[in-house]
C-alpha positions, 0 to 999 in steps of 0.5 A, a space after each residue: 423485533 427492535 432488538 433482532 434489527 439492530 443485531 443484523 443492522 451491526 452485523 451488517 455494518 461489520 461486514 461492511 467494515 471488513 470488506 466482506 459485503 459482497 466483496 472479496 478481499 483484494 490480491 496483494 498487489 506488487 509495483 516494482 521499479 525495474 531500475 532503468 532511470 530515475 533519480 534520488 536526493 537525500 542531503 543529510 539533514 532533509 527529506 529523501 525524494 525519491 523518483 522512479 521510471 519503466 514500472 511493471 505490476 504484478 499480481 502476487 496471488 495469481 502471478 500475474 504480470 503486466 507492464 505499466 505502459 505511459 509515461 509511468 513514474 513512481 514518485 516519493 517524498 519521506 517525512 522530516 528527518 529525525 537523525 542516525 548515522 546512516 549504518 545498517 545499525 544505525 540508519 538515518 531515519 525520518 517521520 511519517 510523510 504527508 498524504 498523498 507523498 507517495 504516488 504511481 502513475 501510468 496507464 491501466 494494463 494492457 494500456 497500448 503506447 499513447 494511453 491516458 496516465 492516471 494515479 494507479 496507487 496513492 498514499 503516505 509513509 509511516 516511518 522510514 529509513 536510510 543507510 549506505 550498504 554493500 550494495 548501494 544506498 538502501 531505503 525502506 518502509 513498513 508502514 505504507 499505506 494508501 489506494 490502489 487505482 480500481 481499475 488496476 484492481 479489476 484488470 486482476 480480477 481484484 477488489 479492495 478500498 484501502 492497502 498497506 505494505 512495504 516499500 524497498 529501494 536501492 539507490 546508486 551512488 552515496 549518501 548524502 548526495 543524489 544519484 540514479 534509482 535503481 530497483 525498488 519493489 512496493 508490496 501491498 495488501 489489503 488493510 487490516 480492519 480496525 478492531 473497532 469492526 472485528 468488535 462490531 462484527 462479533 456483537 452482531 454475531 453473537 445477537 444472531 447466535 442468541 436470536 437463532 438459540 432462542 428461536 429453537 428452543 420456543 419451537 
C-alpha cells in the first residue's frame, strides 16, 4: 500500500510539473511592435535599451488578434556587452539581462480607452545580439523567458504558468547612436519541462505499469 502511494504520489507530482493537472498547455502567444514610436540606445560599449508604443497581440494557434488598448509599452534592457563588431557575422553581442528587464504593459483585451494598464509579460533575456544590416539596425534573442499576464491567457481561452521564445527588432538609424524603434515581434510558448519532471513522470508511470501488471496476474 506505501509502495503504490508514492508510485501515484510521483506521478502525480510529474503532471504537476509538466502543467498537465488538469490544465492544458497554454497557445503560443505573440506581441508584436507595430512600429509607430518608441526609442532605442546602444552606445557602443553598454547595455541596448530598447522601448516600443501602440502593441497589439495575437494568439498564434487560433489567430486571434486584438489591440493592447492603454497607454502600452514594451520596455527592455539587455545584459552587459560582451564585444563584436556589429556585422551579421559578427554582430555585437551582450550576457543574459536581469530579471524582470524585459516588460509590457497595457490593458487586457478588449480594454476600452481609459482602462486600468498592468504588466501582460515579464521576464529576462539570455544572450542577445546587434548589428547594422540592410534594413536598419537588427536586435534578436532566443532566449527569453518569463510570464504571461493570466488574464491575457484567458481572454484566449489559454493557460500556462511560465513561457519562453524569441524576440526580433528593427531599429531605424545606425549603431552605435539611438534613433526610433520601429516593428519587433515577441513569440512565446510555453516553457519546456526541466528533465527532472519528465523523470518524475515516467517513475510514476512506470510504478503504475508494474502495480496494474501485478494486479492482473494475482487475478
Amino acid at each position: 500500500m506505501l509502495k503504490r502511494s508514492l508510485v501515484l504520489a510521483g506521478l502525480m507530482l510529474g503532471l504537476s510539473s509538466l502543467g498537465l493537472s488538469g490544465m492544458a498547455f497554454a497557445d503560443t502567444i505573440d506581441f508584436l511592435a507595430s512600429g509607430h514610436g518608441g526609442s532605442w540606445s546602444f552606445s557602443g560599449s553598454g547595455p541596448v535599451t530598447i522601448t516600443a508604443l501602440r502593441l497589439e497581440v495575437e494568439d498564434e494557434t487560433t489567430l486571434q488578434f486584438a489591440p493592447i488598448n492603454g497607454l502600452s509599452t514594451e520596455a527592455l534592457t539587455s545584459g552587459a556587452f560582451l564585444g563584436g563588431l556589429g556585422t551579421a557575422s559578427n554582430p555585437w553581442t551582450f550576457g543574459p539581462s536581469a530579471a524582470g528587464s524585459f516588460t509590457i504593459v497595457g490593458c487586457v483585451p478588449p480594454g476600452p480607452v481609459g482602462c486600468t494598464n498592468v504588466t501582460l509579460f515579464s521576464g529576462q533575456m539570455g544572450d542577445s545580439s546587434l548589428f547594422n544590416g540592410a534594413g536598419g539596425v537588427l536586435y534578436d534573442s532566443a532566449n527569453i523567458t518569463g510570464t504571461i499576464d493570466p488574464a491575457l491567457l484567458a481572454y484566449f481561452g489559454s493557460s500556462g504558468s511560465s513561457f519562453q521564445g524569441v524576440l526580433d527588432f528593427t531599429l531605424s538609424g545606425h549603431a552605435p547612436g539611438s534613433g526610433a524603434t520601429g516593428s519587433g515581434d515577441l513569440l512565446l510558448s510555453p516553457a519546456v519541462p526541466e528533465p527532472a519532471s519528465m523523470l518524475l513522470l515516467g517513475s510514476g508511470m512506470l510504478g503504475l505499469a508494474g502495480l496494474f501488471r501485478r494486479k492482473f496476474k494475482s487475478n
